[in-house]
C-alpha positions as CSV (number, residue, x, y, z in Angstrom):
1,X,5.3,14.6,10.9
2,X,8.8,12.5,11.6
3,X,10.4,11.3,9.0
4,X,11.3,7.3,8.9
5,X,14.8,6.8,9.9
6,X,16.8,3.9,7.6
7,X,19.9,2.5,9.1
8,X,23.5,3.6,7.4
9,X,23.8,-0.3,6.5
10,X,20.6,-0.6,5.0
11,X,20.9,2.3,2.9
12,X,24.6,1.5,1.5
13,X,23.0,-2.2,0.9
14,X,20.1,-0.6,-1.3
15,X,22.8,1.3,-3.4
16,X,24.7,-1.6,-4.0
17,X,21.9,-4.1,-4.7
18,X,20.5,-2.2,-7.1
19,X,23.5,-1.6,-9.2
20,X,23.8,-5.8,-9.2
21,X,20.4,-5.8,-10.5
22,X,21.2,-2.7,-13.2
23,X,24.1,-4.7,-14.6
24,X,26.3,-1.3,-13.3
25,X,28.1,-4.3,-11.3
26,X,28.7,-7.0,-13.4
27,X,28.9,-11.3,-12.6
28,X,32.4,-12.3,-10.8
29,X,33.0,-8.4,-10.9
30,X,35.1,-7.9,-6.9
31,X,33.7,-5.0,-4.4
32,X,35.5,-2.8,-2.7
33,X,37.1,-4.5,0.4
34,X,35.2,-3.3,3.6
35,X,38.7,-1.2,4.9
36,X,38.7,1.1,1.5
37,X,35.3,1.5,1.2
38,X,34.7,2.7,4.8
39,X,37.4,4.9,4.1
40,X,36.1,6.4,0.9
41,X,32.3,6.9,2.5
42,X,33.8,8.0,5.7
43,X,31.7,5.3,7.7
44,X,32.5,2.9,9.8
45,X,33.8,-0.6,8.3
46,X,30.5,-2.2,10.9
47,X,28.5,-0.7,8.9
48,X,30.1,-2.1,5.3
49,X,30.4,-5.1,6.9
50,X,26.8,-5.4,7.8
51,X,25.5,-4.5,4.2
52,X,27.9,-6.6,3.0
53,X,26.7,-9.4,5.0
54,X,22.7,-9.0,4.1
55,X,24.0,-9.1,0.2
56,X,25.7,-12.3,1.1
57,X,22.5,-13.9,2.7
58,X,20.3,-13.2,-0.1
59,X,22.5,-14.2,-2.5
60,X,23.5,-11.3,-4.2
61,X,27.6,-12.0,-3.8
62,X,29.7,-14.6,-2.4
63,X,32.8,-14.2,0.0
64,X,36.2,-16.0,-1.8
65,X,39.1,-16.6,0.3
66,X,41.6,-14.2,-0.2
67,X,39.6,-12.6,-2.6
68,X,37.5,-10.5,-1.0
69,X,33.7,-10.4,-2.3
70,X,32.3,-11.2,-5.6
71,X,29.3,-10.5,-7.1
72,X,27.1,-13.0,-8.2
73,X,25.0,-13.7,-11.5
74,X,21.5,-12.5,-10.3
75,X,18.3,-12.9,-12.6
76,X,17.0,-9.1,-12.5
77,X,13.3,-10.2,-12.9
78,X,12.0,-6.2,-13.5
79,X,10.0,-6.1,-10.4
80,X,9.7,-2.6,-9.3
81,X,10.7,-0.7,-6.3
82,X,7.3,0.1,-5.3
83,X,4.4,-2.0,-5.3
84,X,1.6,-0.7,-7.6
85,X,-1.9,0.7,-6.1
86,X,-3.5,-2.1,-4.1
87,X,-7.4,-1.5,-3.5
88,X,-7.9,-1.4,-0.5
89,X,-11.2,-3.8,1.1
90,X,-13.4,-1.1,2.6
91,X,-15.4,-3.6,5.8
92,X,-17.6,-0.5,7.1
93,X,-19.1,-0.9,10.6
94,X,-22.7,-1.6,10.2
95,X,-24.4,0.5,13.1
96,X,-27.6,-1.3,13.6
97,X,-25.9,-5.1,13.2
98,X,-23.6,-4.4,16.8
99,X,-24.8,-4.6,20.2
100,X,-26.0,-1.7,21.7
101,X,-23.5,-0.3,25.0
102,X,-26.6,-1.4,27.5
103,X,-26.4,-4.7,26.2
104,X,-23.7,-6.0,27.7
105,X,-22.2,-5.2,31.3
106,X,-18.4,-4.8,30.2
107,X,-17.4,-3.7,33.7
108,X,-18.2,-7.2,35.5
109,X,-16.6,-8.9,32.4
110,X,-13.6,-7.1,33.1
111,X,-13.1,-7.5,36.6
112,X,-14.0,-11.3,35.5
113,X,-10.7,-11.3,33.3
114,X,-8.6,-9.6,35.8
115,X,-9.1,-12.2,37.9
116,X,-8.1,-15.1,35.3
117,X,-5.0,-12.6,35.6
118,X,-4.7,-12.8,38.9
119,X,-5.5,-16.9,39.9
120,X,-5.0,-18.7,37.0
121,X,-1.9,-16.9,34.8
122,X,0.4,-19.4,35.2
123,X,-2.5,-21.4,32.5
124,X,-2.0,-18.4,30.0
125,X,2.1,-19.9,29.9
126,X,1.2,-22.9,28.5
127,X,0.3,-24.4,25.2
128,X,-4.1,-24.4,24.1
129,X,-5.7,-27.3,23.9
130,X,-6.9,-27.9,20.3
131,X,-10.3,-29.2,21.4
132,X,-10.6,-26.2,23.8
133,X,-9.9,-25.7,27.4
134,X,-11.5,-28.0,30.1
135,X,-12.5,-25.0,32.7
136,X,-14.9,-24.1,29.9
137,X,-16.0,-27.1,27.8
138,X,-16.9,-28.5,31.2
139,X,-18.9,-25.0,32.0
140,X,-20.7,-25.6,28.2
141,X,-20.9,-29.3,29.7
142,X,-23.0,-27.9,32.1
143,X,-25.1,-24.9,30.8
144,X,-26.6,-26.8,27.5
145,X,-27.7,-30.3,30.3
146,X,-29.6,-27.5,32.1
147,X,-30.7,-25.2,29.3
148,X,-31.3,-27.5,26.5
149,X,-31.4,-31.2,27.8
150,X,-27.8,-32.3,25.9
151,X,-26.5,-35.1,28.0
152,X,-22.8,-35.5,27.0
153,X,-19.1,-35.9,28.2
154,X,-17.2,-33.1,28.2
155,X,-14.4,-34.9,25.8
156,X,-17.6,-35.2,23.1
157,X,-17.2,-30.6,23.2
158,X,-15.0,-29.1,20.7
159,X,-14.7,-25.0,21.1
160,X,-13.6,-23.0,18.0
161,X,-13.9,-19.3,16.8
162,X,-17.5,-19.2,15.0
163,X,-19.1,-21.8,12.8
164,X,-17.2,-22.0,10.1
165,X,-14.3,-23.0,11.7
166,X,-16.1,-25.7,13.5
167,X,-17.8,-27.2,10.5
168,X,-14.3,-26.8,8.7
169,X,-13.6,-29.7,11.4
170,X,-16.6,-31.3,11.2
171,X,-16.2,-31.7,7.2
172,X,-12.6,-32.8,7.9
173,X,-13.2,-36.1,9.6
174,X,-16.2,-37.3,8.2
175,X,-16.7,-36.4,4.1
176,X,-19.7,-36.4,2.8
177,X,-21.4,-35.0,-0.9
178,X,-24.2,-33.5,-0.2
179,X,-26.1,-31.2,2.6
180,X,-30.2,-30.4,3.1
181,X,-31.3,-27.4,4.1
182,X,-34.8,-25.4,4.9
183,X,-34.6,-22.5,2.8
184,X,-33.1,-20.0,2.8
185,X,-29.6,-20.6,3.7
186,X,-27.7,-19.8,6.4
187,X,-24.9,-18.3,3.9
188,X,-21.7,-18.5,6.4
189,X,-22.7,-22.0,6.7
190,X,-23.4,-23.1,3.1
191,X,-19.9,-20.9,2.4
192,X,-18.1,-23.9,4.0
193,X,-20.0,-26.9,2.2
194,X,-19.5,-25.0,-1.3
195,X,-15.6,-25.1,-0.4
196,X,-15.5,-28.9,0.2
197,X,-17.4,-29.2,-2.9
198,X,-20.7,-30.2,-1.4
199,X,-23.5,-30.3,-3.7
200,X,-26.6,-28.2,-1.7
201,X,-30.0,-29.5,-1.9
202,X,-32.2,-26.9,-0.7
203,X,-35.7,-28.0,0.8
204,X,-38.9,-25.9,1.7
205,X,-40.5,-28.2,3.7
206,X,-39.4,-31.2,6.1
207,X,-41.5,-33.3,4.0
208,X,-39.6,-33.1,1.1
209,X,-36.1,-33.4,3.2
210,X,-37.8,-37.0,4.0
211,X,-37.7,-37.8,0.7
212,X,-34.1,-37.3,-0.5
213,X,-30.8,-38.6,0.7
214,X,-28.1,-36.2,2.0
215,X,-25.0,-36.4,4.4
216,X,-26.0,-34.1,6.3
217,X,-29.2,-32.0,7.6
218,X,-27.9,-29.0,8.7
219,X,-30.9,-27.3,10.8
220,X,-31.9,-24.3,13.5
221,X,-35.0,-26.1,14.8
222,X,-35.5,-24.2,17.6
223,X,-35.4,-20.8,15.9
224,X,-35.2,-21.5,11.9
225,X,-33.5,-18.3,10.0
226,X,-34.6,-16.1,9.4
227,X,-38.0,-16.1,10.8
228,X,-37.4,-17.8,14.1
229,X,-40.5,-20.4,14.0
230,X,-40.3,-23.7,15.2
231,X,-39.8,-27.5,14.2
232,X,-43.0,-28.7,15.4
233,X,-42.5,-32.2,17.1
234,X,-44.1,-34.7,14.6
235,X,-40.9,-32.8,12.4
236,X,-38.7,-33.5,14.4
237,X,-39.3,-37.3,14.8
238,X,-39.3,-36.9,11.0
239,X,-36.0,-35.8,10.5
240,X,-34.6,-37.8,13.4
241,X,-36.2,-41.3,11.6
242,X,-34.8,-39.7,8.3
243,X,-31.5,-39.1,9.6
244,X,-31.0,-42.7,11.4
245,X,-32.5,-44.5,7.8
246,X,-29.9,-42.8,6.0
247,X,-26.9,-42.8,8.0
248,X,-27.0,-39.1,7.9
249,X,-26.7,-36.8,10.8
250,X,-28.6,-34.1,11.8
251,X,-26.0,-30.5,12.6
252,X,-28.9,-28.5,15.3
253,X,-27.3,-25.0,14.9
254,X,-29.1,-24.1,18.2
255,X,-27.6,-20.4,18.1
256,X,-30.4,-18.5,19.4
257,X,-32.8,-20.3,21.3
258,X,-33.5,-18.7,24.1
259,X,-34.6,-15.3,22.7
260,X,-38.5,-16.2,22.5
261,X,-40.8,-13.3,23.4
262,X,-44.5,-14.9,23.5
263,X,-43.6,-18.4,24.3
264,X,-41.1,-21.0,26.0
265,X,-37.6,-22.0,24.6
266,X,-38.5,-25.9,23.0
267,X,-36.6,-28.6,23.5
268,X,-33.3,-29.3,21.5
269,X,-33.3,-32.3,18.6
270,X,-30.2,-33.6,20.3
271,X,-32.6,-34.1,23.4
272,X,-35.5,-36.4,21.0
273,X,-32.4,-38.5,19.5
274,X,-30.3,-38.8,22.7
275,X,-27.5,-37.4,20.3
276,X,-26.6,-40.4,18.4
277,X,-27.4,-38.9,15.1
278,X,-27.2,-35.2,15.9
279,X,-24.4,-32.7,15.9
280,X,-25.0,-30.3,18.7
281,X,-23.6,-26.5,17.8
282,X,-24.3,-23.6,20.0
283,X,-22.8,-19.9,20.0
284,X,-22.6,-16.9,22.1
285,X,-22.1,-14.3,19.6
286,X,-25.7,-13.5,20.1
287,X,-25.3,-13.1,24.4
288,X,-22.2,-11.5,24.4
289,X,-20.0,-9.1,22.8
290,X,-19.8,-10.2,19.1
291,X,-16.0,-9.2,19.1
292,X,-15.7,-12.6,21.5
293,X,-16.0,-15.2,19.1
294,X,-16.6,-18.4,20.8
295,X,-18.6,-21.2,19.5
296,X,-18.8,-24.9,20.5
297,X,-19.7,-28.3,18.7
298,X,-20.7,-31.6,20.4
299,X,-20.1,-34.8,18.6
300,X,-22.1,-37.7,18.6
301,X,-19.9,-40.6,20.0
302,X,-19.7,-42.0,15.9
303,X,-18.2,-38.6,15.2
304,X,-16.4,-38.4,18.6
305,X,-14.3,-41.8,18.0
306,X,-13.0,-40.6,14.5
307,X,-12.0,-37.3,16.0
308,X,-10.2,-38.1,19.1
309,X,-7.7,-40.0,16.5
310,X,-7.2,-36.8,14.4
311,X,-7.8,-33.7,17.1
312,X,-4.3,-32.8,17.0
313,X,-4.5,-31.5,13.1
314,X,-6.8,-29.2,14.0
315,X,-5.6,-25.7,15.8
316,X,-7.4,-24.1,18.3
317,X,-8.2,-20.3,17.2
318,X,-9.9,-19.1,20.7
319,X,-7.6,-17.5,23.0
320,X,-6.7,-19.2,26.2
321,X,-7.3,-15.7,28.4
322,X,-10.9,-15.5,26.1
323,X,-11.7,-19.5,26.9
324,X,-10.6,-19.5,30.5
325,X,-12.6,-15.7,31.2
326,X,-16.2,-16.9,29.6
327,X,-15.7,-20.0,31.6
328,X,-14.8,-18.0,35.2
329,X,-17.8,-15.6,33.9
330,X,-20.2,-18.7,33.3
331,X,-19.1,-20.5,37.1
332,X,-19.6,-17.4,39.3
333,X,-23.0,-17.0,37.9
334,X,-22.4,-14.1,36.0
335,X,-23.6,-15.4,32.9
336,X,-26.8,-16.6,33.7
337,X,-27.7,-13.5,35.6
338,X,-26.5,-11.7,32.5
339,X,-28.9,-13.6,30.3
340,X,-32.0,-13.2,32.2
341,X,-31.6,-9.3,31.8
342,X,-30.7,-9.7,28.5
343,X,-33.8,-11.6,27.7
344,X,-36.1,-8.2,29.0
345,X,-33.8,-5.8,27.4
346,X,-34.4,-7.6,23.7
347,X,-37.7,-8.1,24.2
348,X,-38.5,-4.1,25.3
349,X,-36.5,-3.8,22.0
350,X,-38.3,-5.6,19.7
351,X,-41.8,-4.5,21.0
352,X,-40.2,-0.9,20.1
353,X,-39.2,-1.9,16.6
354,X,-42.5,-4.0,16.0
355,X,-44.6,-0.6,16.8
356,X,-42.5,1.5,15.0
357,X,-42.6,-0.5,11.8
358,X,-46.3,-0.6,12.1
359,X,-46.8,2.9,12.6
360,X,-45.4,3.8,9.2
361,X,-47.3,0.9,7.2
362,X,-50.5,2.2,6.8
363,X,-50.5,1.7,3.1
364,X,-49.8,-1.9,3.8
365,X,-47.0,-1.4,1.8
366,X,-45.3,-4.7,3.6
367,X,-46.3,-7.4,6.0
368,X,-43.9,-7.9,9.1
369,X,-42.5,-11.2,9.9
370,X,-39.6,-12.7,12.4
371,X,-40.9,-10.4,15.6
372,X,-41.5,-13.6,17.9
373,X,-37.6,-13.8,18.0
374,X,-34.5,-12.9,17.1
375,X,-33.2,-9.2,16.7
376,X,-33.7,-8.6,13.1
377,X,-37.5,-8.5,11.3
378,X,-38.0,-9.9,7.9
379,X,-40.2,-7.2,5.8
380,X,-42.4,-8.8,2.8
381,X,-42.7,-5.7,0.3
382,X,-45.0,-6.0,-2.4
383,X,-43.4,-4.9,-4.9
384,X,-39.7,-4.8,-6.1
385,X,-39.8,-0.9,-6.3
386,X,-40.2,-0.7,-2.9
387,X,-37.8,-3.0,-1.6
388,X,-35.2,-1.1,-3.9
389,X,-36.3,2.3,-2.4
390,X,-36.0,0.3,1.5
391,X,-32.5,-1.1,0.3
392,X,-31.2,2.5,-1.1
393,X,-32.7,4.2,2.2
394,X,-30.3,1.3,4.3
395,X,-27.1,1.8,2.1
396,X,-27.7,5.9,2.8
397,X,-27.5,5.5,6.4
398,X,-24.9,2.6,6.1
399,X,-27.0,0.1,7.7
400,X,-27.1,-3.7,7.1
401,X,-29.4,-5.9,5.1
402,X,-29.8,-9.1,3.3
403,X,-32.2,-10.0,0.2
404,X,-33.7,-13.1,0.3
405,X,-33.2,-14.5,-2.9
406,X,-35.9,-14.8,-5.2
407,X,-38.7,-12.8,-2.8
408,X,-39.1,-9.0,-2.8
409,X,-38.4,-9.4,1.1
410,X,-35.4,-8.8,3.4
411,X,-33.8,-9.3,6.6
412,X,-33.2,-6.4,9.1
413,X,-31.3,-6.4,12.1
414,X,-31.5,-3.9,14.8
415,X,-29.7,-4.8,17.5
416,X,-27.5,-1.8,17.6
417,X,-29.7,0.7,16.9
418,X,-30.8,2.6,20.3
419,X,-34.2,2.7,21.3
420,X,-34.7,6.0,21.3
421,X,-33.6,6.2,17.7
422,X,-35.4,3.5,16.8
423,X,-39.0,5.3,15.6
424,X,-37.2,8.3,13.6
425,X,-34.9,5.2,12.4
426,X,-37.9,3.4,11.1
427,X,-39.5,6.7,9.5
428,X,-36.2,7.5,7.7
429,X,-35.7,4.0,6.1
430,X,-39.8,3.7,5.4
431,X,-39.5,7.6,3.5
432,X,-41.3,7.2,0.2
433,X,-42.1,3.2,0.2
């Protein structure tokens, strides 16, 4: 192991420093000139004179004319040399909450960012955009008219790293109190309406968000967490007519809605209300690789016109050479060809985990719910002894989980887990339920 080298200068500085800070060298007291002490230490006087000069900077003597150096009176505030044992934060991968290697063709993607490197690096020399790049809010411009029926200009896109950063804009221009939600919540999202103080008014039902008032609805209706059903249409014309008698706006977090194994993707709310009273947000953490973080936002034109005043506070947190890649990847087709094979892959997935779950419930010990989308299942136990036993069997394999609060269920993912493991996966975490 090599030992960390620490320049001449710095060292002599340390010595010096701390005998200002032990008293050893009292106030107005005069050092050495920088000939005699480089003399005395046999070292060179570049080397006084550059410890000598970082003790000047931060404060700890002053240079007099044809006095030489004096030292200065210097509050010695007890702080020690060391810092005392910090905890570290222990953030261990969760294997089955990744994407599998199969999911995702890194090789095309690659050759897709080489050739941003190769056509377009002069782009990577300038400044970001804070609302995003054009190349690919004019790409997301294009993929949600065709896949979801959201007519809008490209201006109306803002891109940002995740959802939380995007609501953290959203909240920014337009203040509200309070937020409506189906239960339960989307926790990342709620996260960001606790920090501005927003008082949450969780809902069961549609019906009962009818009858309340709220800033904001925030919403998955084509794929509501965690079980991925769907906003039937008469509930969406309620919320709409809600939304428009309140002067409230709709925010359609429409982050997974094409992964539907037994029926069609359903139109978006933002296609019902033309937009005017509907924030558009759409991700593709679930498509891609989730270490690309790219989400987008689409304002309604009310939202749009406060914004374009103000778009310059906010910083843009996506990487140009990320933004301008996803956007080459998404014009040469790559994309959608990617999704489309993505689709099959999740759903041979899911069947696998759907018959494996079943296969070791024949005590009925749980029902199974979420398999119609999504990669994660929601298990109903009946009892809270056997949720604890499925929750200690998770934390031994160091695998992922949430509680839904208040039920003896919980939310599994299993998008990294590989499908051959996933039937000895499913027997291990089921042990003794």
């Amino acid at each position: 192991m090599t030992s960390i080298h620490i320049p001449l200068y710095y060292r002599l500085y340390e010595d010096i420093k701390d005998k200002i800070l032990r008293n050893e060298l009292t106030k107005n007291s005069k050092l050495e000139s920088i000939r005699s002490l480089s003399s005395r230490l046999d070292i060179s006087t570049t080397t006084v004179e550059k410890a000598y000069n970082q003790l000047l900077v931060e404060g700890f003597i002053r240079s007099k004319p044809r006095s030489g150096y004096l030292v200065n009176d210097v509050e010695n505030l007890n702080k020690g040399k060391y810092h005392s044992y910090i905890d570290p934060i222990e953030h261990p991968v969760k294997e089955n909450n990744k994407l599998t290697t199969d999911l995702f063709d890194i090789k095309s993607y690659k050759s897709t960012v080489n050739k941003v490197f190769n056509y377009q690096a002069d782009k990577l020399f300038t400044e970001l955009d804070p609302r995003g790049e054009e190349e690919l809010r004019e790409e997301i411009r294009k993929y949600i008219l065709k896949e979801r029926d959201v007519k809008c200009d490209v201006n109306q896109i803002i891109i940002g790293p995740g959802i939380q950063n995007l609501l953290t804009i959203l909240l920014s221009i337009y203040p509200g109190k309070s937020v409506t939600y189906l239960a339960p919540e989307f926790k990342k999202a709620m996260h960001i309406f606790r920090s501005f103080d927003y008082t949450l008014k969780p809902r069961q039902t549609t019906t009962e968000i009818a009858r309340i008032k709220a800033d904001f609805l925030y919403i998955s209706p084509s794929n509501i967490y965690p079980t991925g059903e769907v906003l039937k249409a008469q509930e969406r014309n309620k919320i709409i007519k809600w939304a428009h008698r309140n002067d409230s706006y709709i925010i359609e977090d429409d982050y997974n809605f094409f992964i539907r194994y037994n029926s069609y993707t359903v139109p978006s709310v933002h296609s019902y209300d033309n937009g005017e009273r509907v924030v558009y947000v759409g991700s593709f953490s679930k498509t891609i690789i989730p270490s690309i973080r790219v989400s987008y936002m689409v304002l309604p034109l009310s939202l749009y016109n406060i914004y374009k005043e103000r778009y310059n506070d906010f910083a843009q947190g996506v990487s140009k050479l990320e933004q301008l890649s996803l956007a080459q990847f998404m014009k040469d087709g790559l994309y959608q060809r990617h999704t489309k094979k993505l689709y099959n892959q999740y759903k041979e997935k899911n069947e696998i985990m759907k018959h494996a779950l079943q296969r070791y419930n024949k005590k009925k010990q749980f029902q199974i719910r979420g398999t119609d989308s999504n990669l994660h299942v929601v298990l109903d136990f009946r009892t809270k002894t056997q949720l604890k036993t499925f929750s200690r069997n998770c934390d031994r394999f160091h695998l992922k989980y949430d509680v839904i609060q208040g039920q003896n269920s919980v939310i599994f993912p299993y998008s990294g887990i590989e499908n051959k493991n996933i039937k000895t996966l499913a027997r291990d975490l089921l042990y003794n339920i």
